[in-house]
N, C-alpha and C positions, 0 to 999 in steps of 0.2 A: 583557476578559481574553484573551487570546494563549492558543488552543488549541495543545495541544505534544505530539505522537505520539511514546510509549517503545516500544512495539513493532507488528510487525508478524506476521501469519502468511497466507501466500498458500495460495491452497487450487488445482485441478488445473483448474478450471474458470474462471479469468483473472478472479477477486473475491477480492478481501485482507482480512481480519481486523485492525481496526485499534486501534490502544490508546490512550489519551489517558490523560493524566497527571491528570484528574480523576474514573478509575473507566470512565468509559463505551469501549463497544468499537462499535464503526460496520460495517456490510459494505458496502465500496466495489468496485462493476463495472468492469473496466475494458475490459470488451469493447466498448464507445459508443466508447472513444478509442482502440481498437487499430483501429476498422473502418477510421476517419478515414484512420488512415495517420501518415504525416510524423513526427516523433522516436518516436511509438509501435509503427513498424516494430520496430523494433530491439529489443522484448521481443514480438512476436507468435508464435513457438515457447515453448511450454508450459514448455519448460525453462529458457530462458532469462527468464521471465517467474519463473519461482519462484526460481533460486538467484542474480539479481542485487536482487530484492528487500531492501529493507533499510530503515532508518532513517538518516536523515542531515539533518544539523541541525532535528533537532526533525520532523521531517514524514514522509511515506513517499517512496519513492524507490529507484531503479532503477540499480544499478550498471554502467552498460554498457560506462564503459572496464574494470573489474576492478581499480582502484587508488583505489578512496575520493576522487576528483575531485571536489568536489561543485559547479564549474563543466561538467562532464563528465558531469553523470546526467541520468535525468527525475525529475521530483518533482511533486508534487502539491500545492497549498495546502492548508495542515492544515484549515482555517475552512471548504472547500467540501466536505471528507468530514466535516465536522464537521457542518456546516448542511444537507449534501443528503441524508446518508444515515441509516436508521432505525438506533436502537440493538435491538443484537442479545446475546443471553447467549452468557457464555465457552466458547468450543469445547472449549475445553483443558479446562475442568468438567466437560463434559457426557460426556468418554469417564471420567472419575474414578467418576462416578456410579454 
């Protein structure tokens, strides 16, 4: 089955909040891949790491030109935040509570 990320929510500390279409929500790091460097430059300020954040074709994904290009962002394979990272409860729940 084709895991398929509906949303996202990046938090201040460079780990995303991530949504899959079957329920479960993932906490993906991306501090490992910004240290690297190389296309990961490009969201290593805090800011631009949260408001080009986004969804795009199904997965998570960084908008860095600012026109929904989706040959033009970084993206993640949905199945490796899928398969690497622990499932976590709804952020968004937990301030409700």
């Amino acid at each position: 089955m084709i895991k398929t990320i509906i949303q996202v929510k990046p938090r201040d500390d460079f780990k995303v909040y991530v949504y899959f279409t079957d329920g479960k929500i993932k906490l993906f790091d991306v501090k490992p891949l910004i240290k690297k460097g190389g296309v990961f430059k490009k969201i290593s300020k805090i800011n631009d790491f949260i408001e080009k954040c986004t969804v795009m074709n199904g997965t998570l994904a960084w908008d860095v030109e600012g026109n929904f290009n989706t040959y033009g962002c970084i993206d993640i394979d949905p199945e490796t935040i899928y398969t690497k990272c622990k499932n976590v409860s709804d952020p968004l729940l937990e301030k409700v509570a």
